[in-house]
N, C-alpha and C positions, 0 to 999 in steps of 0.2 A: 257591364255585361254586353251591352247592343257592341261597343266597340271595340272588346274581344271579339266578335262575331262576326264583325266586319274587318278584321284584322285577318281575320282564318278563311276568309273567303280567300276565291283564288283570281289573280289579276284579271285570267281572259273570264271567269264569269262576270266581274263587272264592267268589262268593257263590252260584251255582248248585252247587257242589261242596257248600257249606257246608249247603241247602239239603239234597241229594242223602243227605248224609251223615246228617242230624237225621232222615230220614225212613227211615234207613235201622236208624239207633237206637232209634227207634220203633218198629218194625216187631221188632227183636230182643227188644225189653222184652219186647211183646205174647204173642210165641211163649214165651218163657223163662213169664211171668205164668200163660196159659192152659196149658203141662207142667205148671207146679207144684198149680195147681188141678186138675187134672183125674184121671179115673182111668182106668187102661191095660188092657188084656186083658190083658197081660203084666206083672208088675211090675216086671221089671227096665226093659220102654221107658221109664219116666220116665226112670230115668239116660244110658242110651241117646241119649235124644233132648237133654238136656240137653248132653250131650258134644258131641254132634253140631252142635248151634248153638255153641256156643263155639270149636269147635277147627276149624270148617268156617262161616267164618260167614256168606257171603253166600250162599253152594250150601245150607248147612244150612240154614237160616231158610226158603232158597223150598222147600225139598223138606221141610220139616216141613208147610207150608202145602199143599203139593197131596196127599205121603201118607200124613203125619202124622197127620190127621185120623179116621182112619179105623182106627186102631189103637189110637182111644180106645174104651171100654165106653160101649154106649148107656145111658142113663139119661133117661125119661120124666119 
């Protein structure tokens, strides 16, 4: 049944899907890349926020990006 289903889909929806998804991979490297560099006011928010993109990933990723940021320690 799933691959009748996917058989009836139409080529450019999954290659917008396929599209949708690589950027969406990207976008999780990024966040996961600039946690691991970075330093927290808190120590424990690295792992925090690492959790939080893995276990939460599409919500986690864009809420790292809007208030995530800001829970990093400034450095000149």
């Amino acid at each position: 049944m799933i691959l009748s289903f996917i058989q009836n889909i139409g080529g450019s929806f999954l290659i917008i899907l396929s599209i949708i998804s690589f950027i969406y991979l990207i976008l999780m490297i990024y966040c996961l890349v600039d946690i691991i560099r970075s330093e927290f006011k808190d120590p424990n928010m690295k792992l925090i926020w690492i959790i939080i993109i893995l276990f939460a990933q599409l919500i986690g990723t864009l809420v790292y990006l809007v208030i995530g940021k800001s829970t990093k320690k400034l450095t000149y």
